[in-house]
N, C-alpha and C positions, 0 to 999 in steps of 0.2 A: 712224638710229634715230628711231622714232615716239612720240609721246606725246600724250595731251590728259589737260589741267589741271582738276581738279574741285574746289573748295574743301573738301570733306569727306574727297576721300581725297587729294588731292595728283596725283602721278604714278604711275602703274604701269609697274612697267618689264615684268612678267609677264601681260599681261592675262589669257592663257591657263590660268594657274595658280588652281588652287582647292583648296579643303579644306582637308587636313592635307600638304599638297604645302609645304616650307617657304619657297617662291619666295611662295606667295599672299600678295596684300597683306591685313594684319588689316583687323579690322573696324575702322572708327569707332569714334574716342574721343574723348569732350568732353574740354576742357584748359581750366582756371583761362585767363581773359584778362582785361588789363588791365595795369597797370605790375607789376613786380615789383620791392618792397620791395627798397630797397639796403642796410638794416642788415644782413641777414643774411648777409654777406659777407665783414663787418668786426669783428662786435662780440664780445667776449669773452661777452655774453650766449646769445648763437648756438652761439660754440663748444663751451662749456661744454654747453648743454643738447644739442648733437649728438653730443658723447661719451659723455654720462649716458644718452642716450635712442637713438642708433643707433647708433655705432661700437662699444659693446660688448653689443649682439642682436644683429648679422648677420655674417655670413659677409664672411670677409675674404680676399684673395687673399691669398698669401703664399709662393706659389715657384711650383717647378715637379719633376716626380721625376726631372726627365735629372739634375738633383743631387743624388740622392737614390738610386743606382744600387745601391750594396752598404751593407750593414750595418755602422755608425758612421760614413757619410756625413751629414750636419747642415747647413745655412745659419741664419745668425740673419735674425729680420725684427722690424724695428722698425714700431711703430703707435702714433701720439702721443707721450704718455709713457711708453708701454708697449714692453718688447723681450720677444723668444720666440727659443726653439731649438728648429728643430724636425727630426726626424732619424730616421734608419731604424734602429730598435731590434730587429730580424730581418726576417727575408727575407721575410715578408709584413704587416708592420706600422711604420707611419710613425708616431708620436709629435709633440705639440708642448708646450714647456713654460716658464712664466714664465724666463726667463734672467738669472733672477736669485739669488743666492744665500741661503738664506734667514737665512743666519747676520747678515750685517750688509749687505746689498743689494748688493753686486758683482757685475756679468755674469760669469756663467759661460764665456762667448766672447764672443771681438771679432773673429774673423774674420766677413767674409761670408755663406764657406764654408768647411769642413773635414771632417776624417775621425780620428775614434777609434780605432785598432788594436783588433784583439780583445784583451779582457784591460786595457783602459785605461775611462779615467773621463770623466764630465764635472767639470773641476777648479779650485777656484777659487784666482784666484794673489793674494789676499789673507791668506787664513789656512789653508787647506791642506784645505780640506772641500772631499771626493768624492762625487759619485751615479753609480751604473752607468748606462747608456746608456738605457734604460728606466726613471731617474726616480728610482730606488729610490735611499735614503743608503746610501755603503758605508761613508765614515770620516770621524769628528769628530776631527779633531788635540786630542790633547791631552785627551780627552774626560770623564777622571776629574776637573777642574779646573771642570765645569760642576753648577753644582746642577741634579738633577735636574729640576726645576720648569720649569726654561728649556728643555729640551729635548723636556717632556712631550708626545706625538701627533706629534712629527715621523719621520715615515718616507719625506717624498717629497718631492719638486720637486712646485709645485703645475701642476697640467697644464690642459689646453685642452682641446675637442674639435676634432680634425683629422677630413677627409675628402678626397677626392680627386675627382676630375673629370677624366676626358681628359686626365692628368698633371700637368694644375692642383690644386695644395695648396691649401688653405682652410683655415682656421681661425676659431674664433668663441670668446669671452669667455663666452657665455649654455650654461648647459649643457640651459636647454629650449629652444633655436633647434629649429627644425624640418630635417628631412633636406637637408644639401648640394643634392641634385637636385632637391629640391622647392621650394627657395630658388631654383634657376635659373631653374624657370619653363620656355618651348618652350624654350631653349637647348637644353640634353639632345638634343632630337628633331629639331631643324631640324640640329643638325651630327653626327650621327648617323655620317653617310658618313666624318668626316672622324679620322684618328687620327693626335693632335698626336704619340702616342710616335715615329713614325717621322722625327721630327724632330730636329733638333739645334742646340742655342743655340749663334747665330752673333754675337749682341752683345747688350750688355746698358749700358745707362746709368744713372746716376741723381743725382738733383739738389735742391738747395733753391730753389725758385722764390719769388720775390717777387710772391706772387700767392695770396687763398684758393679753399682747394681744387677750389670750386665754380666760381670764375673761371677759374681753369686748365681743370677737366674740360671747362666747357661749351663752349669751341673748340672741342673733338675729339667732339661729337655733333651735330654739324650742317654742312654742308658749302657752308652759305650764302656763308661767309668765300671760298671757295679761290678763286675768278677774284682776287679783290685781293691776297692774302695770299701764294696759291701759284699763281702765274699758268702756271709749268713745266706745269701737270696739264691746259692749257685744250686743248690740243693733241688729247690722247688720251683723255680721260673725260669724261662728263655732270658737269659744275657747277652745272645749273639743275633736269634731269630724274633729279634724287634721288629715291628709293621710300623714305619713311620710317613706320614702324609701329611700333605703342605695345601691349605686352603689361599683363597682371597683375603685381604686384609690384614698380614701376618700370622696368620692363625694357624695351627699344625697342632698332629696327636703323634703319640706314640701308643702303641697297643704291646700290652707285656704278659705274654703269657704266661697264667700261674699255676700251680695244682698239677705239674708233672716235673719229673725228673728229671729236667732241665737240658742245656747244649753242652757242658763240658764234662757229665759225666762218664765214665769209661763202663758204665756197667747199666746203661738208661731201662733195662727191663725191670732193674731193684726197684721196689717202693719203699721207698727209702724213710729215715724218719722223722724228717722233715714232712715230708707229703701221709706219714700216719697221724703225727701233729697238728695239721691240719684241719683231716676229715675228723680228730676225735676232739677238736674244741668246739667244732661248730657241733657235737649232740651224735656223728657217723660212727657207725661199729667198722672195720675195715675187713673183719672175717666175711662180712657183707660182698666185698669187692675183691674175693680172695683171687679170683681168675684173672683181674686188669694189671697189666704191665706198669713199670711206671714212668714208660712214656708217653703214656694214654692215662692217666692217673687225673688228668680234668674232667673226664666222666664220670668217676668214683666224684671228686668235689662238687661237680655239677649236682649228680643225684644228690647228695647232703645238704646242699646247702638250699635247695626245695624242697626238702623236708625238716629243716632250720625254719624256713618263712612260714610253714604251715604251723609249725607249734608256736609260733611266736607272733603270730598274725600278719605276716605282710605276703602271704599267698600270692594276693591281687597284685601286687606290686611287681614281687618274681614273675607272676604269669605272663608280663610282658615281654621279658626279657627270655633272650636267647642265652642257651647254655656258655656262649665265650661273654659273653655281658655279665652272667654270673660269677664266673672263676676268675676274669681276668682285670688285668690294671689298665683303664682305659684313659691313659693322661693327656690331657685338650691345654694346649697352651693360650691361655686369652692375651691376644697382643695388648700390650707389653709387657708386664710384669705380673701375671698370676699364671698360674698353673691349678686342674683342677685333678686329681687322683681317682679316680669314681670309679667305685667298687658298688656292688649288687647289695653290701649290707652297711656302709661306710662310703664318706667323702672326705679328701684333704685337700683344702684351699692353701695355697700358701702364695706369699707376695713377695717383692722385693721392692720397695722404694727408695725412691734416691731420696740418702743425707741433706739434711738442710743445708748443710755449707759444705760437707768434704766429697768431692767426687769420687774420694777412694772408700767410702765409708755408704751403708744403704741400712735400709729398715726390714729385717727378715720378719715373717710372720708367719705360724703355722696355726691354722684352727682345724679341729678335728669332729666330724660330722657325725656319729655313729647310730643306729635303728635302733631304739630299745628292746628290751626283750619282756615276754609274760611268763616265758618257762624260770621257775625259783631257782632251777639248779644254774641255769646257760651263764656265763661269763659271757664278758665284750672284749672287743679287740680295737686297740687304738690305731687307727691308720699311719699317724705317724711315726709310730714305733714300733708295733706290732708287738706291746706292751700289753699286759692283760689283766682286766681288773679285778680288783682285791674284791671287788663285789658283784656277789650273784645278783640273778633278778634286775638287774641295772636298768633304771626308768627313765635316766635323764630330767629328773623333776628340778634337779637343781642345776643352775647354770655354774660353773667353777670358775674364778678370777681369771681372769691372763694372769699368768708368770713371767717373770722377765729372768729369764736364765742367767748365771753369773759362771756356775762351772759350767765346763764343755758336757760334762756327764747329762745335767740339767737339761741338752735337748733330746736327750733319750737314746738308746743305742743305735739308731738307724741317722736321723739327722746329723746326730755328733760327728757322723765320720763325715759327713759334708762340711760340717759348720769348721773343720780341725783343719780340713785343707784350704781352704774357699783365702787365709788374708795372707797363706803363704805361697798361691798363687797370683794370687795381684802383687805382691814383692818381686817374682817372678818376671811381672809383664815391665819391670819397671830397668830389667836386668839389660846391659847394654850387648848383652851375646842373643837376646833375643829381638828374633824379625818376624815373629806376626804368627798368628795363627795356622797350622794346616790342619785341616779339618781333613775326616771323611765321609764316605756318603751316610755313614750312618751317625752325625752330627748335622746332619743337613737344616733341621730346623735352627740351630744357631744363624748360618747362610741367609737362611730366609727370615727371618723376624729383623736382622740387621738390614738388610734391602728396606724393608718398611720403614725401618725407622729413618733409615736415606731420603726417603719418598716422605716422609712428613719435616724433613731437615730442608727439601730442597735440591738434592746432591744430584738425581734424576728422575 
């Protein structure tokens, strides 16, 4: 694989792409340069005015509808101080709502997830007050005991506005936020081809990191880190000839090229075996692709992995996609706190929310997307680890619990080396020899998502 480096735009991994083709690299974006202030990382001043001023305007990830299948199906999601229930109130409407009870503040639920029977309640196990599944009060225990006065305009669970995305739930606190898709920005259109429902949560973690939120997310928007951090990947992807691109509204991808024998190798014609690893989990013989180099070894995965969707049925699905859509890591950061990983046969959502009360402290979450399969022999591969499952044939018929990780091992080989440095880095920022961040152009998405968040702070 080829590249030349241009200070303006970086790498192109698609030179040939243009337009509204979603491979093109965007245009040129100026980025704030210079050090970047270490308060705002730490200080209760920061948090505070990021809650008052962006965490309750935008649009917040908040599940996904594979939980969400039949009507009185529900997951709770917690955001700061704030908890929601949000849950399929009929068969074409998803609902979200304060989860809290308005009588004397008691969650309404402490599962994760769950399911209301038809003919059952949302119920609080404090003092006996019900609402139907769509929000509405059904019963005040005891009701003739209350002065009217105290009970005056209650009819409802106070609600949210929910919307939906490619199976992604959202929610937002502002009820003049502007349209879900029009908060995403090209998201919508660049993954157009790609439809997350035929998927099924294969794992899901989540965690309290010792780290704010902004220190946590910004490892996973740039991929300067990975030769140190996560050396396993130098094998088989670009570390150095990342395509990174900066939209409207904080929004930026990075594109990771994978399935060749990478930038720092000394010998890139080996196919190495890593990259025979590969093409032979996904079903590829390699004696097949004896004459491909490997650093041209994304067309050996190319061709496999569309003869993977033909045996396993998502042909239709591949057929859209262009061969760098198929091999490669196409990471979309959704302003502010998600990232999405979207791969041609898997997806990984991961978040970061800020701590109820500790600015140094945020809410990691990783859920993992993956295509089932029909071939008995094929294994699955977990996006977030690149872990592989102990089971053939893998349907995703059953959804598996979140985990809440206690050892570091517990996020799995690939996240663990993030999750290991992420709160000795915020100790770090905390260190009086340190003046501020210097970024390069290939962090630049940190640059730009922090301008946004300026621009919703007020700052310009």
């Amino acid at each position: 694989m080829k590249g030349e480096y241009s200070v303006d735009d970086g790498y192109v991994i698609y030179p040939e792409a243009r337009g509204d083709d979603p491979a093109a690299k965007a245009p040129h974006r100026d980025v704030p340069v210079g050090l970047i202030p270490v308060d705002r990382y730490f200080t209760a001043e920061e948090a505070s005015a990021e809650w008052d001023h962006l965490f309750t305007k935008i649009w917040n990830w908040a599940g996904v509808t594979h939980d969400l299948q039949n009507v009185g199906d529900y997951f709770r999601y917690d955001l700061g101080p704030e908890t929601f229930v949000v849950i399929r109130s009929a068969p074409d409407r998803i609902q979200a709502f304060h989860n809290v009870c308005p009588h004397r503040g008691n969650f309404l639920v402490y599962p994760d997830y769950g399911h209301i029977a038809e003919g059952g309640s949302l119920y609080c196990k404090f003092h006996g007050w019900r609402f139907n599944i769509d929000g509405s009060l059904r019963e005040v225990k005891d009701r003739h005991t209350f002065p009217e006065e105290n009970l005056c305009g209650l009819r409802s669970l106070k609600e949210v506005r929910c919307e939906v995305w490619n199976s992604m739930v959202f929610i937002t606190m502002d009820p003049d936020a502007q349209p879900l898709e029009q908060a995403l920005g090209v998201i919508p259109r660049h993954l157009m081809p790609y439809d997350f429902s035929r998927m099924r949560v294969y794992s899901e973690a989540q965690g309290v990191i010792d780290a704010n939120w902004k220190t946590a997310l910004e490892a996973f928007i740039e991929f300067y880190h990975s030769d140190d951090t996560h050396p396993q990947v130098i094998p088989i992807s670009a570390t150095l000839r990342t395509q990174y691109d900066l939209y409207d509204k904080g929004i930026s991808r990075m594109i990771v090229p994978t399935g060749y024998s990478g930038d720092r190798t000394s010998t890139p014609d080996v196919v190495n075996d890593g990259l025979k690893g590969f093409v032979g989990f996904f079903g590829g013989n390699n004696d097949d692709y004896a004459g491909i180099k490997g650093g041209d070894y994304r067309v050996a995965f190319a061709d496999t992995l569309r003869k993977w969707a033909i045996r396993n049925g998502h042909d239709d699905l591949f057929d859209k996609l262009s061969d760098g859509q198929l091999t490669d890591d196409w990471n979309y950061h959704v302003f502010p706190t998600v990232t999405l990983n979207v791969f041609s046969h898997s997806l990984l959502i991961q978040s970061w929310n800020p701590h109820r009360s500790d600015p140094e402290k945020c809410v990691y979450r990783a859920l993992s997307l993956v295509l089932p399969v029909r071939d008995p022999e094929q294994h699955v591969m977990d996006p977030a680890s690149f872990a592989v499952s102990a089971e053939k044939g893998w349907t995703g018929e059953t959804r598996p619990p979140r985990t809440y990780p206690e050892a570091l091992e517990d996020w799995g080989t690939v996240l663990s080396q993030d999750v290991e440095r992420l709160p000795l880095i915020q100790r770090g920022l905390r260190s009086r020899s340190y003046e501020g961040h210097r970024l390069s152009r290939s962090e630049c998405r940190i640059n730009h998502y922090l301008a946004q968040i300026d621009h919703y702070l007020g700052r310009h």
